[in-house]
C-alpha positions in Angstrom: -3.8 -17.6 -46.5 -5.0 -16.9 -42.9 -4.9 -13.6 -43.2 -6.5 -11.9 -46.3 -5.0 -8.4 -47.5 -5.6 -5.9 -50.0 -2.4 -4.3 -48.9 0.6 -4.9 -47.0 0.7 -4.8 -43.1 3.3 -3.2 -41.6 3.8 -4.9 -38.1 6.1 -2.8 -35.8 7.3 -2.4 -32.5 9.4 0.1 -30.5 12.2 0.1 -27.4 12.4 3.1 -25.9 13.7 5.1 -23.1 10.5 5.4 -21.2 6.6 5.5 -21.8 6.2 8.9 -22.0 4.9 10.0 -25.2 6.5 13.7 -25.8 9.1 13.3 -23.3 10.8 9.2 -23.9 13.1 8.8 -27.5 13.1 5.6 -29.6 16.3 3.2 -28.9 15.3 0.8 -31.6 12.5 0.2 -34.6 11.8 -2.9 -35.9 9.3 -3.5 -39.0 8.1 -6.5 -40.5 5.5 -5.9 -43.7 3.0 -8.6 -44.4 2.7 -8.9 -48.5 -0.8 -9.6 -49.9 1.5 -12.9 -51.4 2.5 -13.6 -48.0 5.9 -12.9 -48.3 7.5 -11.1 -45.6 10.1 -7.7 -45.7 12.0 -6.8 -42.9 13.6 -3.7 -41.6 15.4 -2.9 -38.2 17.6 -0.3 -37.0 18.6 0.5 -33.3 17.9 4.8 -32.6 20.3 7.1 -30.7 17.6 9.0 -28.8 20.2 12.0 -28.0 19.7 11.5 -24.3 20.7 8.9 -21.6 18.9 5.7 -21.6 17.6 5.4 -17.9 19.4 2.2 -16.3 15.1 0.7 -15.7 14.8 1.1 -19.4 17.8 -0.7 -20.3 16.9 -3.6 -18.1 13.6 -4.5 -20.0 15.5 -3.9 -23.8 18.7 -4.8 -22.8 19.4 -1.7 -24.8 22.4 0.5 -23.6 23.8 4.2 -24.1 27.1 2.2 -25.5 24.6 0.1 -27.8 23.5 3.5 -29.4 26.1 5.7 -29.3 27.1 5.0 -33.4 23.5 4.9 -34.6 22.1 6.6 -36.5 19.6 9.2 -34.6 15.7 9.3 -35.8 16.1 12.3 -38.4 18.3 10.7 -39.9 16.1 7.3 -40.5 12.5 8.9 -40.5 12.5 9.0 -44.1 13.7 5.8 -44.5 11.1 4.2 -41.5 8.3 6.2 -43.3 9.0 4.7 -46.2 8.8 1.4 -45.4 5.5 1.9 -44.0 4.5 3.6 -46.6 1.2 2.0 -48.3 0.5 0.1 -45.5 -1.4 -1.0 -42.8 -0.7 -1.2 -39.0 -0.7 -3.7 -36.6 1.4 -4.7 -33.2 1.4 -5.6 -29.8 -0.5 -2.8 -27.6 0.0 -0.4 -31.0 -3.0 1.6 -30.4 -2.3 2.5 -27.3 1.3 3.1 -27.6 3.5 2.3 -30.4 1.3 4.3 -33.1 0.9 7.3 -30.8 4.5 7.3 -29.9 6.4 7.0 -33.3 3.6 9.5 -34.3 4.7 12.1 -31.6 8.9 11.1 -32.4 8.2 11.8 -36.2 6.5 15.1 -35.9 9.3 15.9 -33.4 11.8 15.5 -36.7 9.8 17.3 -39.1 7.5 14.3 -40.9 4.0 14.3 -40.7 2.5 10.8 -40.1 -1.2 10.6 -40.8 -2.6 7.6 -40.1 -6.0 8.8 -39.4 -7.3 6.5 -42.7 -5.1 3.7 -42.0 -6.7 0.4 -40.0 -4.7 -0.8 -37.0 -4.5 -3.8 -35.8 -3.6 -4.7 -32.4 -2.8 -8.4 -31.4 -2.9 -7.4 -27.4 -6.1 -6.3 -27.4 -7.2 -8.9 -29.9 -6.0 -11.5 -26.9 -7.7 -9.5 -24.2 -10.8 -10.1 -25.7 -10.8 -14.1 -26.8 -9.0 -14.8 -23.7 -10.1 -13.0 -20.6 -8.1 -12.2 -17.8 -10.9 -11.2 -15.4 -11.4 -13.2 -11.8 -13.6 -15.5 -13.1 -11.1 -16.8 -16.4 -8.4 -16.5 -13.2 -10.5 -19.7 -11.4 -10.8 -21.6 -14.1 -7.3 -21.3 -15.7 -6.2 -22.2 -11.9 -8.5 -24.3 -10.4 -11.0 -25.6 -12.9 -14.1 -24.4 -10.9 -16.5 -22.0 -12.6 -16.8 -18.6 -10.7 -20.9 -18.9 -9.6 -21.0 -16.2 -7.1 -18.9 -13.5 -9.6 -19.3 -10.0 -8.8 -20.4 -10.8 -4.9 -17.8 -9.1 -3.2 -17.7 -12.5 -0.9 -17.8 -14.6 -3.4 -14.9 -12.8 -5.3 -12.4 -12.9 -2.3 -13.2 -16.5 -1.8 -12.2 -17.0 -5.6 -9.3 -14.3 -5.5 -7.7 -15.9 -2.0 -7.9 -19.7 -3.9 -6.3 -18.3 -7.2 -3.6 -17.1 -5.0 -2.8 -19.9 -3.2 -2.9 -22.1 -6.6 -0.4 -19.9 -8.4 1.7 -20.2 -5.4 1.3 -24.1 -6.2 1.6 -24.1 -9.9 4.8 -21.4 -10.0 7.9 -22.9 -7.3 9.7 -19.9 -8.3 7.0 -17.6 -7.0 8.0 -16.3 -3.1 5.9 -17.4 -0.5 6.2 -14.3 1.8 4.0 -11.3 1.8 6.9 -8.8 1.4 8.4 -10.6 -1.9 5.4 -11.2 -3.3 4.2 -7.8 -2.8 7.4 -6.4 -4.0 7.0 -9.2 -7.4 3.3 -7.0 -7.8 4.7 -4.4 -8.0 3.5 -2.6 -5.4 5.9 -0.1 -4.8 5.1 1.3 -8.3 2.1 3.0 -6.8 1.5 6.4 -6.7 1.9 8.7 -3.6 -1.5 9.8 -3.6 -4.6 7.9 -4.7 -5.2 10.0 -7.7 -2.7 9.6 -9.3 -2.3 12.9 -9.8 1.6 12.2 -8.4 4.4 9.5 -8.8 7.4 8.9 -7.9 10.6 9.6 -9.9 13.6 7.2 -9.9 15.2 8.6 -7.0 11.7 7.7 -4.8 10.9 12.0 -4.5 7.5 12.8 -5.3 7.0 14.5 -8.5 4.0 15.5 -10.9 2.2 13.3 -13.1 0.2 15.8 -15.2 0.5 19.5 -16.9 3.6 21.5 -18.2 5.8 20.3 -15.1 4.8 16.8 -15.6 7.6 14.2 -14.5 9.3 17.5 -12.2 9.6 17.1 -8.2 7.4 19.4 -6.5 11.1 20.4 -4.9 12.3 21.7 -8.1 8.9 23.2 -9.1 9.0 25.1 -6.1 12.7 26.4 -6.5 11.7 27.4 -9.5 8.3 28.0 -10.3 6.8 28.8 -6.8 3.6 30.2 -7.8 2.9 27.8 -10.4 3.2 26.0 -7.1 1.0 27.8 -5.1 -1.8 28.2 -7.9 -2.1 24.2 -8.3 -2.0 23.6 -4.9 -4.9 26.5 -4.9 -6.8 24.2 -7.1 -10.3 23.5 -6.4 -10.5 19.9 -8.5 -7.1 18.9 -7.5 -8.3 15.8 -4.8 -8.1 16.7 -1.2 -6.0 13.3 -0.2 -3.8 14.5 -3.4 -3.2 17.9 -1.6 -2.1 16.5 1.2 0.7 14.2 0.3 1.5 17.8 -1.6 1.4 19.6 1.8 3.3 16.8 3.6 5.8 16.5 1.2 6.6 20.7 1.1 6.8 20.7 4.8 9.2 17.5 5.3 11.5 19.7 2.5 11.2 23.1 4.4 12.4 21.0 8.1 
C-alpha cells in the first residue's frame, strides 16, 4: 500500500453556512476512514444548523434550508460522528486550518469534548502547496515555459506578472477580456473597507466589524445599541488611522 497506517484515517470534510468558526453551523459531514487493510468505511449525513443558510453559502454547496429542514441537527449525530472518528487519525483538504477547528468548535457547542491535541493531521492542501508552488515564478513556467531569472525584482516581477496575465487570457477563452469582468472574476469586490482589515462588508454591502465581541455587527447597529462600546474602539490607540477613518466616514454618511 501507498500509504502505511498503524491506525485508521479518518478523512472528512464539512459544508457549512459560512467560515466563521463560533458563529457558521454544519449543513453536511461526510467521513471516509482509511483501514490499515486498505479497506474503506463511509459515513455521511446532511446537518440542520438551526439557522438560515445564507443564499452565498448555498451557492458553493448547493445545500438549501429545504435540503435540511428533516435532518437530523448536530446533537443529535455528535455521538454518532464521534464515533466514527473515534481511534483515528485526521486528514482533509485545508483541515488544519479549518475543518478540524470548526467541527471542534460545533462539538463543544453540543456538549462533546473533542481532543485531538495527540492525534496527527494530515492535510492534502497544504501537502500540494508545498510540492507544487503557486508563487510568480511556478505562475511563468506553468504559463509560459520561461524560468523567472529576475524573481523578487520588483521590475522583473511585473514583467513576469503582466505576461502570465496575458497568457491565461490565451490559454482560458472563457476568461473575460475586460478590466471590469476580470476584476469582478478576482474577486475584487471582496475586499475589505479599510486596509486592515480590521472591517468588511456584510451581505447587504454596510460596513461591519471583523474582530471582538461585535464581530460580523454593522457599526450602525453597534452604535444603536452599544454606543460607547462605539466610542471606546473608536478611542483606540492601535486601531489603524486609515481604519478609523472609513469608521468616521461611515458614522457621518449614517448621521446625514
Amino acid at each position: 500500500m501507498l500509504l502505511r497506517l498503524e491506525r485508521p484515517l479518518a478523512v472528512f470534510d464539512l459544508e457549512t453556512t459560512g467560515t466563521r468558526i463560533g458563529r457558521d453551523r454544519i449543513v453536511q459531514i461526510a467521513i471516509v476512514r482509511l483501514l490499515p487493510g486498505g479497506e474503506r468505511e463511509r459515513y455521511q449525513s446532511l446537518v440542520n444548523p438551526g439557522i438560515p443558510i445564507p443564499p452565498e453559502a448555498t451557492a458553493i454547496h448547493g445545500i438549501s434550508d429545504r435540503d435540511v429542514a428533516t435532518a437530523p441537527r448536530l446533537d443529535d449525530i455528535a455521538g454518532e460522528v464521534l464515533g466514527h472518528l473515534a481511534g483515528c487519525d485526521l486528514a482533509g483538504f485545508n483541515a488544519i486550518r479549518f475543518d478540524v477547528p470548526f467541527l471542534t468548535e460545533e462539538l463543544f457547542r453540543t456538549g462533546h469534548a473533542w481532543d485531538t491535541a495527540q492525534l496527527r493531521i494530515v492535510d492534502a492542501q497544504r501537502i500540494f502547496h508545498k510540492k507544487e508552488p503557486r508563487d510568480l515564478s511556478a505562475a511563468l513556467k506553468f504559463y509560459t515555459g520561461r524560468e523567472h531569472a529576475m524573481a523578487h525584482d520588483a521590475l522583473g516581477d511585473v514583467e513576469a506578472t503582466a505576461d502570465v496575465l496575458l497568457a491565461q487570457l490565451e490559454r482560458y477563452p472563457d476568461l473575460p477580456h475586460d478590466v471590469d469582468a476580470l476584476g469582478a472574476f478576482s474577486g475584487d469586490r471582496d475586499r475589505s473597507p479599510d486596509a486592515a482589515g480590521k472591517l468588511a462588508f456584510d451581505d447587504r454591502g454596510q460596513v461591519c466589524l471583523s474582530f471582538g465581541k461585535y464581530k460580523g455587527w454593522t457599526l450602525e447597529n453597534i452604535g444603536r445599541n452599544d454606543p460607547g462600546y462605539l466610542q471606546w474602539l473608536m478611542s483606540k490607540a492601535e486601531l489603524p488611522g486609515s481604519t478609523l477613518a472609513v469608521m468616521r466616514a461611515v458614522l457621518a454618511d449614517l448621521q446625514d
